[in-house]
N, C-alpha and C positions, 0 to 999 in steps of 0.2 A: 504494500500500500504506500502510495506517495504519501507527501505531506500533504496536499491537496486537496487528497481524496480524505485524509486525517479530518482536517480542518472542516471540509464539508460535510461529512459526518454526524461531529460535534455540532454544527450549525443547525444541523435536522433536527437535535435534541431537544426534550420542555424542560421547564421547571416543574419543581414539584406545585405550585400553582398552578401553570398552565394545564396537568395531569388533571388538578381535581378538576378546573374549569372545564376542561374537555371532559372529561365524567359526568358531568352534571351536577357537582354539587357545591352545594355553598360550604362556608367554612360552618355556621351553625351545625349541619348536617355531618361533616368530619368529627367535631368536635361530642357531637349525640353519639355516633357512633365507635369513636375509636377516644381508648383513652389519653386523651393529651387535652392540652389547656390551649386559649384562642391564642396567649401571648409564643405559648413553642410554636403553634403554626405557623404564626407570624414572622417568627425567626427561621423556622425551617423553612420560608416559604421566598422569604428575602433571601436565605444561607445555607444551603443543604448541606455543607461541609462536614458540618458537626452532627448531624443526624445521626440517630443511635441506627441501628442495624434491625434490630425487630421494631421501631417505630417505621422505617423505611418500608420494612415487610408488609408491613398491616397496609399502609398510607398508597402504598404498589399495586399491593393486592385487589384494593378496595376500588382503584381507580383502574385495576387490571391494565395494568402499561406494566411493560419488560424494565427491569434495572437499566439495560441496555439503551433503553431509550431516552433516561432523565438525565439531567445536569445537574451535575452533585455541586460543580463549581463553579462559580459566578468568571 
C-alpha cells in the first residue's frame, strides 16, 4: 500500500460521532443504553484516543460499524 492509498483510507474513516449519527441515535439514547455519562461521550466523541476498549466494544457494537472503520485519532 502507498502512502496515498494510506492516507485515503484514513480519510474514508468516522468518528465515533459520526458512527452514532449515522446509527440513528442521539446521544440521550447512547447514554439510556450503554453505561457511560453525557460528559465521557462528549470527550470520546471530540477524542477517541483515550477510549477504554470495552466502552469502544459496546459504542461499535451498538452502532454496528467495524473498529476498522473509526478514527480513534483526531
Amino acid at each position: 500500500m502507498t502512502n496515498e492509498e494510506g492516507n485515503n483510507q484514513e480519510l474514508n474513516k468516522v468518528t465515533i460521532r459520526e458512527a452514532r449519527e449515522a446509527a440513528g441515535y442521539t446521544k440521550e439514547d447512547v447514554i439510556s443504553l450503554i453505561d457511560v455519562t453525557e460528559d465521557e461521550l462528549d470527550t470520546y466523541e471530540n477524542d477517541a484516543t483515550d477510549l477504554p476498549i470495552k466502552l469502544a466494544c459496546e459504542l461499535l457494537g451498538l452502532y454496528k460499524v467495524a473498529s476498522n472503520a473509526v478514527k480513534f485519532r483526531g
